[in-house]
Each structure stands twice: as structure tokens, then as C-alpha cells.
C-alpha positions as CSV (number, residue, x, y, z in Angstrom):
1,X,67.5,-15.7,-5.0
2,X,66.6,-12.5,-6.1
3,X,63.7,-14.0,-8.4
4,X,62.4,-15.4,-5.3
5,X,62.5,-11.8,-3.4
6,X,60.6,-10.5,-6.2
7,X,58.2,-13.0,-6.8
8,X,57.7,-13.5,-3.4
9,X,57.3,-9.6,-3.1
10,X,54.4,-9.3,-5.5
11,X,52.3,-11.9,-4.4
12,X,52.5,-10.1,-0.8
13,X,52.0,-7.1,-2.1
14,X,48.9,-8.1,-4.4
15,X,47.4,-9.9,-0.9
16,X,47.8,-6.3,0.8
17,X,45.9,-4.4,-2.1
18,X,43.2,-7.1,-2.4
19,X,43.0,-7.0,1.6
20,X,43.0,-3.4,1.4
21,X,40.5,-2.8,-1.3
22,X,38.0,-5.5,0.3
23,X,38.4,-3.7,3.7
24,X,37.6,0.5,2.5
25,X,34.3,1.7,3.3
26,X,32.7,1.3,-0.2
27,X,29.6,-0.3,1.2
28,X,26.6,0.2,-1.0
29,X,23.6,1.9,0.9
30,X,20.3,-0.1,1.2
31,X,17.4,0.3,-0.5
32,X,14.9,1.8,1.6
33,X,12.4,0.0,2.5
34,X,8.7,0.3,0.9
35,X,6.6,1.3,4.2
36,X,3.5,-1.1,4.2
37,X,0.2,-1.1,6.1
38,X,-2.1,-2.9,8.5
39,X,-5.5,-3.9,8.2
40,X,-6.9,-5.1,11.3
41,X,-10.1,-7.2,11.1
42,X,-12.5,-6.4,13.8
43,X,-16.4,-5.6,14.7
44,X,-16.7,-7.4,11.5
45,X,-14.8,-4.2,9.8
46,X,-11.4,-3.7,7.7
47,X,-9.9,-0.7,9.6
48,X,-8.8,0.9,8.0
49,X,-11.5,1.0,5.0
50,X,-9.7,1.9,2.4
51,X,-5.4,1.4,2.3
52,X,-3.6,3.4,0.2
53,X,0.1,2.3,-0.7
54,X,3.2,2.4,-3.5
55,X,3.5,0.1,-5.9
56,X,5.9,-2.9,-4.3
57,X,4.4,-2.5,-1.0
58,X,2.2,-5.0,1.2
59,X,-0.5,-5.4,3.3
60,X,-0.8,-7.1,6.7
61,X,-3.8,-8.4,7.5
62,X,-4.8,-9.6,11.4
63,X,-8.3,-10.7,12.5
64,X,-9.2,-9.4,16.0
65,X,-12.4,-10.6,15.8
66,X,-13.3,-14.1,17.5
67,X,-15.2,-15.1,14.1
68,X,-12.9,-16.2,11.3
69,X,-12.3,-14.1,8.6
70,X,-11.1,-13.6,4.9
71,X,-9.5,-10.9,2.8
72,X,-10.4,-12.1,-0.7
73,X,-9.7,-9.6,-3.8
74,X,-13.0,-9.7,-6.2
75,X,-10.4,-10.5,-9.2
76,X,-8.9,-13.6,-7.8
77,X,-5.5,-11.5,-7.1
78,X,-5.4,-12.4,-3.4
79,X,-7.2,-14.4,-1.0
80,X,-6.0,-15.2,2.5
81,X,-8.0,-18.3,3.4
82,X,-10.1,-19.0,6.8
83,X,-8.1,-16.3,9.7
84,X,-8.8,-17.3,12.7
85,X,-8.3,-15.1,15.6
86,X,-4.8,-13.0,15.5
87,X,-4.0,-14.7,12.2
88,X,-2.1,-12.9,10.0
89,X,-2.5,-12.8,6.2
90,X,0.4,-10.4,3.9
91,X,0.7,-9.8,0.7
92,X,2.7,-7.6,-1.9
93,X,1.1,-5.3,-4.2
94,X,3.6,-5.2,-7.0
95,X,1.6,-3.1,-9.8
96,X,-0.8,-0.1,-9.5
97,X,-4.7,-0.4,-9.3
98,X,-7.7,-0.7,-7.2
99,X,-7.6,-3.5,-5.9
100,X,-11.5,-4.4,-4.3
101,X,-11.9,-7.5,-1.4
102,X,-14.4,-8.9,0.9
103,X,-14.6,-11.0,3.6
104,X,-16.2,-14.3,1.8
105,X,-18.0,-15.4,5.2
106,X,-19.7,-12.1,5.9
107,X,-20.5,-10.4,2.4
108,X,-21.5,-6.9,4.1
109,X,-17.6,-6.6,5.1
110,X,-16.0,-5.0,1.4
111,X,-13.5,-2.1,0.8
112,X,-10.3,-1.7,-1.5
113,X,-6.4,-1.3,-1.5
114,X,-5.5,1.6,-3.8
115,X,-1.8,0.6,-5.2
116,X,-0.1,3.6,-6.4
117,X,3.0,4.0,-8.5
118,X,6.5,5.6,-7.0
């Protein structure tokens, strides 16, 4: 009988320190997160021009304009396709660079992401 107590015993005693030690305020503070930028795509402009960001960060582009649009890097890094009006194109710039784009339907419309490091 006593066996039993003490068996009995530890096993509620090891449920109270694993409830106890999954239940203190050990939580592990989040990473903040990398801010990232907006283009917007409009009187057949990227405005901003130029977007300057950390490494690990992304873009947003959105096409205000009622012609469609691209945002298509010169290296073959990005390219967001045909955006129609408020489409939306993102994308993460994980290493450092200038990274130069156009629209592909209207040549005249070019400018760059800078990508800096942290």
C-alpha cells in the first residue's frame, strides 16, 4: 500500500511540475518584423522612384493606373506579370543590391529597389 502512495505520489507530483513549467511566462519575444514598402503604379510612374529597404524585406506593388502594368527586374530576379487595375504584386528582397525594373508595356517607366544589409 504504501508503494502505491508513493508511486502514485510521484507521478502527480511530476504532472504538477510539467503543468507548472509549461504554464510560467517564458515566452520567447518575436522577431520584429522587417518594415516593407509600397510602390504604387500610377500616371504611368513607380512612386516612389527609387525604394530603399533591408535585406529580408519586400515590396508591394499596386497599379492605380487603368492601363495594365508590370514590375519586371532587368536581371530576370522578379517580374510580376500583366497588373491590372489595383492588382497587387510582392516580393522579398532577401540579399543586398540594386536591383533595376521596368514596366515591360511602357519602356519609359524604369527605376530601382536599393536592398541594403541589416
Amino acid at each position: 500500500m504504501k508503494k502505491k502512495f508513493v508511486y502514485l505520489s510521484l507521478i502527480v507530483l511530476s504532472g504538477i511540475i510539467l503543468i507548472y513549467s509549461c504554464s510560467t511566462n517564458t515566452a520567447v519575444k518575436p522577431v520584429a518584423s522587417v518594415p516593407a514598402a509600397t510602390v504604387a503604379i500610377q500616371n504611368f510612374a513607380f512612386v516612389p522612384d527609387t525604394v530603399r529597404i533591408k535585406a529580408g524585406s519586400s515590396v508591394t506593388w499596386t497599379n492605380k493606373d487603368s492601363a495594365p502594368h508590370t514590375a519586371t527586374s532587368l536581371t530576370s530576379v522578379f517580374d510580376s506579370g500583366s497588373l491590372s487595375t489595383n492588382g497587387t504584386f510582392n516580393f522579398v528582397f532577401s540579399n543586398a543590391g540594386t536591383y533595376s525594373y521596368h514596366c515591360l508595356i511602357h519602356s519609359m517607366m524604369k527605376t530601382a529597389v536599393v536592398v541594403v544589409t541589416n
